[in-house]
BAVO-125802 format. One line per 2 residues: number of its first residue (from 1); their letters; for each residue x, y, z of N, C-alpha, C. Coordinates in steps of 0.2 Angstrom, whole numbers, always signed. Example, Ala and Ser with C-alpha at 12.3 -4.5 7.8 and 13.67 -1.06 7.14 Angstrom:
<atoms>
1 = as = +66/-28/+39/+62/-22/+39/+66/-16/+39; +64/-11/+35/+68/-5/+36/+64/+0/+39
</atoms>
This chain:
<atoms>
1 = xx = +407/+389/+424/+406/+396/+425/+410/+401/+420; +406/+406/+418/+408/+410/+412/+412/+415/+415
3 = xx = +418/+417/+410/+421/+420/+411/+422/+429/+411; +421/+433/+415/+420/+441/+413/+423/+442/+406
5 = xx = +421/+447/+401/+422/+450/+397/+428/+455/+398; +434/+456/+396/+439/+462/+397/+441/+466/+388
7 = xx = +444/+472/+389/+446/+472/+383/+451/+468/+378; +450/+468/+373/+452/+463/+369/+459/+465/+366
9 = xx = +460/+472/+367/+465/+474/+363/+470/+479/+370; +474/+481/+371/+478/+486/+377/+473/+494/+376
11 = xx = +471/+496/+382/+469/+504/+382/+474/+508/+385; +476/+514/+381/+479/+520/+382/+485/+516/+385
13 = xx = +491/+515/+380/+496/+510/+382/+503/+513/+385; +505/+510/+390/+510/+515/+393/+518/+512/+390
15 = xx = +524/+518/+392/+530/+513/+391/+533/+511/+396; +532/+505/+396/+534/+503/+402/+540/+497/+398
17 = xx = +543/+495/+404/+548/+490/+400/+549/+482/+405; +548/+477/+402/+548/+470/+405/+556/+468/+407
19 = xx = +557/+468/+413/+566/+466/+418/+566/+459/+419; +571/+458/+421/+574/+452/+425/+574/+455/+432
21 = xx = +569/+451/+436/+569/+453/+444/+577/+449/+447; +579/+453/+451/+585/+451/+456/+584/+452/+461
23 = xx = +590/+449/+468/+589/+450/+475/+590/+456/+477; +591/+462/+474/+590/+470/+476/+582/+469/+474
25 = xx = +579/+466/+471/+570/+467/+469/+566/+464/+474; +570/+462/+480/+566/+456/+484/+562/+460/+487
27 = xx = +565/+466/+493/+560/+470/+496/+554/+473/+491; +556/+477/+485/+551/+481/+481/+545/+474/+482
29 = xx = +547/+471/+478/+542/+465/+473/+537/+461/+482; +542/+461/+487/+538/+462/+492/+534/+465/+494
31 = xx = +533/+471/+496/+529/+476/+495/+524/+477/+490; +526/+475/+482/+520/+474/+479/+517/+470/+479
33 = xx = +519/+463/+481/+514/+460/+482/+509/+459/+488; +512/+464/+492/+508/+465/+497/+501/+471/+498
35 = xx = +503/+475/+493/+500/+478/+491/+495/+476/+486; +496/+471/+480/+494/+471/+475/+491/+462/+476
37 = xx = +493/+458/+478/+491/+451/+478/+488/+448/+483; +493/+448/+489/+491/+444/+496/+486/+443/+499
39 = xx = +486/+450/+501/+477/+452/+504/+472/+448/+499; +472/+450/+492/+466/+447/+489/+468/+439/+486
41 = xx = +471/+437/+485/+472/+429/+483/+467/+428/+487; +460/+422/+485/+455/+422/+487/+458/+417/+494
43 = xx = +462/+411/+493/+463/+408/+497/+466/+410/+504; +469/+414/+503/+472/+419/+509/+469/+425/+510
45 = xx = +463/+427/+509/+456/+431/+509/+452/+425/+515; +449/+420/+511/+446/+415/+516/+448/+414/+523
47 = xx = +455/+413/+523/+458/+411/+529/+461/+418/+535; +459/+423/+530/+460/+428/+536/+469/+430/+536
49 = xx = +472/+424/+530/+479/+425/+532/+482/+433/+534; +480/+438/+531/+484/+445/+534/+477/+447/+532
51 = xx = +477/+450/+540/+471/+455/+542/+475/+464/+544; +471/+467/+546/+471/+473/+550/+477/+473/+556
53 = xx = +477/+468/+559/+478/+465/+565/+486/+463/+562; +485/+459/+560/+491/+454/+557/+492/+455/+549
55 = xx = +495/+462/+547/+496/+466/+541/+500/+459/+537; +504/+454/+540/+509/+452/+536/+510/+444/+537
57 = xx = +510/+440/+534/+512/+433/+534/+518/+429/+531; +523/+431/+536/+528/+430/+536/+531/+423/+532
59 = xx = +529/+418/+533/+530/+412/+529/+527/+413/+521; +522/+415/+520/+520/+417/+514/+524/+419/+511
61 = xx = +527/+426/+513/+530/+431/+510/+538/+427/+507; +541/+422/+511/+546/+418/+511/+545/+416/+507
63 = xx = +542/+410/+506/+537/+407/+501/+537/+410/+493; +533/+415/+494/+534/+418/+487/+539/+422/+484
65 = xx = +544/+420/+489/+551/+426/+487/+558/+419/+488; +555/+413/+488/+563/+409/+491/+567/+410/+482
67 = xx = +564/+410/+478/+566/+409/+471/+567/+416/+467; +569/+421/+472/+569/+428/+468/+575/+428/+463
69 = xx = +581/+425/+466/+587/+424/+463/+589/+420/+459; +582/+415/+456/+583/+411/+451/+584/+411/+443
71 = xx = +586/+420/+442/+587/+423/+434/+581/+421/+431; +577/+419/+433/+571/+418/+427/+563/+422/+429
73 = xx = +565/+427/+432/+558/+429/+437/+559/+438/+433; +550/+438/+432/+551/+446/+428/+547/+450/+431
75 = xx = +551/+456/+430/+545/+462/+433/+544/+467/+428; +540/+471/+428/+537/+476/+423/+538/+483/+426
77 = xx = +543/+486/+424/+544/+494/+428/+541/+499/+422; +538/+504/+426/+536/+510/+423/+539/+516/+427
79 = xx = +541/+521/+425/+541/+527/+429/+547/+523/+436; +551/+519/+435/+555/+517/+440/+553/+514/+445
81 = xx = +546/+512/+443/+540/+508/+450/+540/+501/+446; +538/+498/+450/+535/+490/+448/+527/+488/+446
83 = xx = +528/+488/+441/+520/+487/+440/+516/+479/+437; +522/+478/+440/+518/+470/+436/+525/+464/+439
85 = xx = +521/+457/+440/+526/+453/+440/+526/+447/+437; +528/+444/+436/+529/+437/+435/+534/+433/+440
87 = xx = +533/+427/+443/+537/+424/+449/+537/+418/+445; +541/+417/+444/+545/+409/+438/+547/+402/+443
89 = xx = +548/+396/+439/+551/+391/+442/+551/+387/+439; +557/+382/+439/+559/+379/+433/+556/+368/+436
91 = xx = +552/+364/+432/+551/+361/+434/+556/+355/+431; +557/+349/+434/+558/+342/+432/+554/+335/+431
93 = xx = +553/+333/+428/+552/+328/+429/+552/+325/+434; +547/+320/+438/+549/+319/+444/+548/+322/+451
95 = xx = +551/+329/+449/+548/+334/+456/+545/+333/+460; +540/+331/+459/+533/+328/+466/+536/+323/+471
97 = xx = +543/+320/+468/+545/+314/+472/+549/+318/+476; +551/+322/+476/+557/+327/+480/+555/+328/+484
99 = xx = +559/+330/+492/+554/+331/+495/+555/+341/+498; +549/+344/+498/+550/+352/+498/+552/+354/+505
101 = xx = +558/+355/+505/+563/+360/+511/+560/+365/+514; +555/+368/+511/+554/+374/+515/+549/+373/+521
103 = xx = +550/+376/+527/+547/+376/+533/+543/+381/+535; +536/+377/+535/+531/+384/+536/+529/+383/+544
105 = xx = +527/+389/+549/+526/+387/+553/+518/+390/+556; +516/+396/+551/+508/+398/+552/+505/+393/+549
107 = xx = +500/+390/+554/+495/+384/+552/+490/+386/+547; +489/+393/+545/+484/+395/+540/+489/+393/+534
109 = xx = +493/+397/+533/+497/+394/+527/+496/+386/+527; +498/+383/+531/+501/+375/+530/+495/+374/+525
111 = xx = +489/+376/+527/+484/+374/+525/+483/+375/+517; +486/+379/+515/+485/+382/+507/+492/+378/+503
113 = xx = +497/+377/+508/+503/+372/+505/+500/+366/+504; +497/+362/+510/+494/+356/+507/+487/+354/+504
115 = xx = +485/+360/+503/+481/+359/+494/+485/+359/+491; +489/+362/+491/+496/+365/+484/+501/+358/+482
117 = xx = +502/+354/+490/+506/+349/+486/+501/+343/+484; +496/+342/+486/+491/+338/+485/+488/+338/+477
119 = xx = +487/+345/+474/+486/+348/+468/+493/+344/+463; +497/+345/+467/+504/+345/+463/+505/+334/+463
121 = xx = +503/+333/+464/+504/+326/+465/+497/+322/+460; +493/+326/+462/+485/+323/+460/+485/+325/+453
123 = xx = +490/+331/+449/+487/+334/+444/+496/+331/+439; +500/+332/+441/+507/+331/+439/+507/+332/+431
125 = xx = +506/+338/+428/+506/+342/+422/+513/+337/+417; +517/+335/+419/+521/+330/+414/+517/+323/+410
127 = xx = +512/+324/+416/+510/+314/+412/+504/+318/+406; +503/+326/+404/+501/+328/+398/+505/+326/+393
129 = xx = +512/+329/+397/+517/+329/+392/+524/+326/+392; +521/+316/+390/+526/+314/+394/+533/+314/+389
131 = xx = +534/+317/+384/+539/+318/+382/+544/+324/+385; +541/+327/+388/+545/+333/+391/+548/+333/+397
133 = xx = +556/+333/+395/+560/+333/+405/+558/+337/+410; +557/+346/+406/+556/+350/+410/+551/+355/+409
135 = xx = +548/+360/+414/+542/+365/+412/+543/+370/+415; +539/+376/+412/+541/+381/+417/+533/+382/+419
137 = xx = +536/+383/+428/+528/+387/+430/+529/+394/+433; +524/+396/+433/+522/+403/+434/+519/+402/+442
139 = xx = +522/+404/+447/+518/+405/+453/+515/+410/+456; +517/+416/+452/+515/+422/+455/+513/+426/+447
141 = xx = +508/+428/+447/+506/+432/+440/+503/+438/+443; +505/+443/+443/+499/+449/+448/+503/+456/+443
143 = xx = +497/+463/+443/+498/+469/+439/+494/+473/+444; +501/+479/+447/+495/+485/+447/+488/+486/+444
145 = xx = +484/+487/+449/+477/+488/+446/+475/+494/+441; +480/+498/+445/+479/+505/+441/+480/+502/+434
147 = xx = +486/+499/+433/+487/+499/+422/+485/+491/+422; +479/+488/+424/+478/+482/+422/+474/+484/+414
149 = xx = +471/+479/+411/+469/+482/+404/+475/+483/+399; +479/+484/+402/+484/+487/+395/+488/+480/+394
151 = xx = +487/+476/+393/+493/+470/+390/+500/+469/+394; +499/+469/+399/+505/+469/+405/+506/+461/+407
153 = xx = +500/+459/+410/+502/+452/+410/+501/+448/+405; +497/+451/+398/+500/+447/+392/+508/+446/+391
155 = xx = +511/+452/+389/+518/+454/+390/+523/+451/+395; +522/+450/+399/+527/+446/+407/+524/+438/+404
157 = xx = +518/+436/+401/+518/+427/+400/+523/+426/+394; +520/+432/+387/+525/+431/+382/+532/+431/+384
159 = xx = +535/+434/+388/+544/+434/+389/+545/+427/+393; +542/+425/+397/+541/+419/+403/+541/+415/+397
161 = xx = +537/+414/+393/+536/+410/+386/+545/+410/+386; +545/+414/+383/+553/+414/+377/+559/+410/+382
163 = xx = +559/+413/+388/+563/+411/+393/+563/+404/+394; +556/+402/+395/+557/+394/+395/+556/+389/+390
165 = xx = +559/+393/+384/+563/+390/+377/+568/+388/+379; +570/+396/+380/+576/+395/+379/+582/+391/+386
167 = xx = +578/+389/+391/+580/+385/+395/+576/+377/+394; +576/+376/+389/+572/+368/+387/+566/+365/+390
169 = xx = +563/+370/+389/+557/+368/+394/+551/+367/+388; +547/+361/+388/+542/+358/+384/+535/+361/+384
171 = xx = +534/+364/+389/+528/+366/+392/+530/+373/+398; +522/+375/+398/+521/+379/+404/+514/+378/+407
173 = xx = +514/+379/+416/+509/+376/+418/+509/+380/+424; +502/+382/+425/+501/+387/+432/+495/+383/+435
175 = xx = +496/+384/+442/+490/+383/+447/+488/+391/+447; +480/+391/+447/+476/+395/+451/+472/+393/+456
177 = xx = +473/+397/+460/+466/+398/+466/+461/+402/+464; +461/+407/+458/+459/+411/+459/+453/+409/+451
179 = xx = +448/+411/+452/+443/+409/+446/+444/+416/+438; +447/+422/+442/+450/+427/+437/+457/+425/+435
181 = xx = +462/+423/+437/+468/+420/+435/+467/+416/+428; +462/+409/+429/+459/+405/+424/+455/+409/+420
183 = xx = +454/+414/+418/+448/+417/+414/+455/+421/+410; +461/+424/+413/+466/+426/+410/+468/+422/+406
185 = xx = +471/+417/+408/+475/+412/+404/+471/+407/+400; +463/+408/+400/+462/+405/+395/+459/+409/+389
187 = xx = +463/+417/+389/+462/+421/+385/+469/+423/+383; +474/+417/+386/+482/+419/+383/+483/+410/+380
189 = xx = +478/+408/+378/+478/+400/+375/+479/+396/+379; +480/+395/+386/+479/+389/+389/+476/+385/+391
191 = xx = +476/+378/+389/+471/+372/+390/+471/+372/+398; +466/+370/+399/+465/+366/+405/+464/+359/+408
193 = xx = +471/+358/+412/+472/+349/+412/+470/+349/+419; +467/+351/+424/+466/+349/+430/+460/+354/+434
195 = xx = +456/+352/+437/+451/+356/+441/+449/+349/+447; +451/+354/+453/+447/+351/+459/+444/+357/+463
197 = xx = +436/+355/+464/+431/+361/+468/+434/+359/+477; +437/+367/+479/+436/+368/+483/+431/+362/+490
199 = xx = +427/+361/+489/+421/+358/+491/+423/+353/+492; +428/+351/+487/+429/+340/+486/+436/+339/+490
201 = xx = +439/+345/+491/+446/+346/+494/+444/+345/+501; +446/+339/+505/+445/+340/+513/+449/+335/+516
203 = xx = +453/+337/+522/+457/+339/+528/+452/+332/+534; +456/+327/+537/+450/+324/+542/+444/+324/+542
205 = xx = +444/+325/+533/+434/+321/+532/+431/+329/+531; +434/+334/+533/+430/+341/+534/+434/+345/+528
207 = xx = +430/+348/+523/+431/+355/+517/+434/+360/+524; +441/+362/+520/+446/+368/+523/+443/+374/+521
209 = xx = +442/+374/+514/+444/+381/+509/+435/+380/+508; +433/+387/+509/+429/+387/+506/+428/+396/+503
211 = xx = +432/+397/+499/+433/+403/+495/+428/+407/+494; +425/+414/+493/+420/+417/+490/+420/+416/+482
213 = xx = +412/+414/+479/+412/+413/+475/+413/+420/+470; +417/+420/+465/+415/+415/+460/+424/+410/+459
215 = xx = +426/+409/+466/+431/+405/+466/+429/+398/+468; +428/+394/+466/+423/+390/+467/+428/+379/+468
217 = xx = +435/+382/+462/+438/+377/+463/+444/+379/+462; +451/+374/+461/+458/+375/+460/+459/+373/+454
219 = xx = +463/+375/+448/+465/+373/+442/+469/+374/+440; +474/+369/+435/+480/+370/+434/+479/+369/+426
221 = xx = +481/+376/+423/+481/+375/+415/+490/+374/+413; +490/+373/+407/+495/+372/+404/+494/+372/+396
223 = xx = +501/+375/+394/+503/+377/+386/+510/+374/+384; +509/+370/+379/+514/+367/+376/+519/+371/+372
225 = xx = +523/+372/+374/+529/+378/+369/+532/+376/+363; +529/+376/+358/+533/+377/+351/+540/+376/+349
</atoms>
């Protein structure tokens, strides 16, 4: 599936400046991504996880914030607002044997965790790169709509890049759910080492996830760092 065409170059570029998120950022960046990601993540979309009803899903929002205090996680502020994020994390070698502490207890989430750790064992981005101890991933990549186009989430990858230089990391590697996510980051040079269709993924014999197209599968790309 072909990817949308966007502009090639930033339109009408703003000053904005790329930060170090902190735990005073955990409410804003929660908030923006309530506004900016949850709802539509296709896979949290399909499952209804926050509706009208049920504004908020409280284990996700956990989830996507246990690692705010990590030093490695970036925001993008204009005008003293948040306009862009990147949510960082440092991986190891081995990782997938560890086992993950965190306790979900909405069974719609459980449900998009165990595609996630399933992805993560089925796909294990280090045996690309079996030289390398460590990688950085990127779990959250999301921008204001209003200034999408301008080079914001180029900007948040490029410093994510440098950061995971400079912390010895070999590589960088993202999962998408999302069919636009992949269409980004294969315009920020990332290869593609993993694809399972939606469709092939199933739970006691029966497909979970059945996304709106043009989400069609999960993917995990990855860029070797220089």
């Amino acid at each position: 599936m072909s990817c949308p065409s966007t502009p090639s170059t930033p339109t009408s570029p703003i000053d904005y400046e790329i930060q170090f998120a902190t735990e005073e950022d955990k409410e804003p960046i929660r908030n923006f991504l309530q506004t900016f990601f949850y709802r539509d993540e296709p896979l949290n979309s399909y499952l209804k996880l926050i509706t009208e009803e049920k504004p908020r899903c409280i284990d996700l929002e956990n989830f996507s914030l246990k690692e705010i205090n990590n030093g490695i996680n970036l925001k993008a502020v204009y005008n003293g607002k948040i306009i862009g994020v990147s949510l960082n994390g440092i991986l190891e070698k081995g990782w997938i044997n560890k086992p993950d502490t965190f306790k979900c207890k909405d069974e719609k989430f459980n449900i998009i965790l165990g595609l996630l750790d399933h992805v993560a064992k089925d796909s294990d981005p280090f045996k690309k790169f079996p030289d390398c101890d460590k990688a950085m991933t990127v779990k959250i990549l999301s921008v204001d709509g209003t200034y999408r186009g301008k080079g914001i989430a180029k900007e948040l990858m490029a410093k994510t890049r440098e950061i995971a230089k400079e912390h010895g990391c070999g590589f960088m590697t993202v999962d998408c759910t999302s069919h636009f996510t992949a269409c980004a980051l294969k315009k920020l040079g990332f290869d593609l080492h993993y694809s399972l269709k939606y469709s092939d993924y199933k739970v006691n014999g029966e497909v979970v996830l059945k996304p709106a197209s043009p989400h069609v599968a999960v993917t995990v790309y990855t860029q070797k760092i220089d």
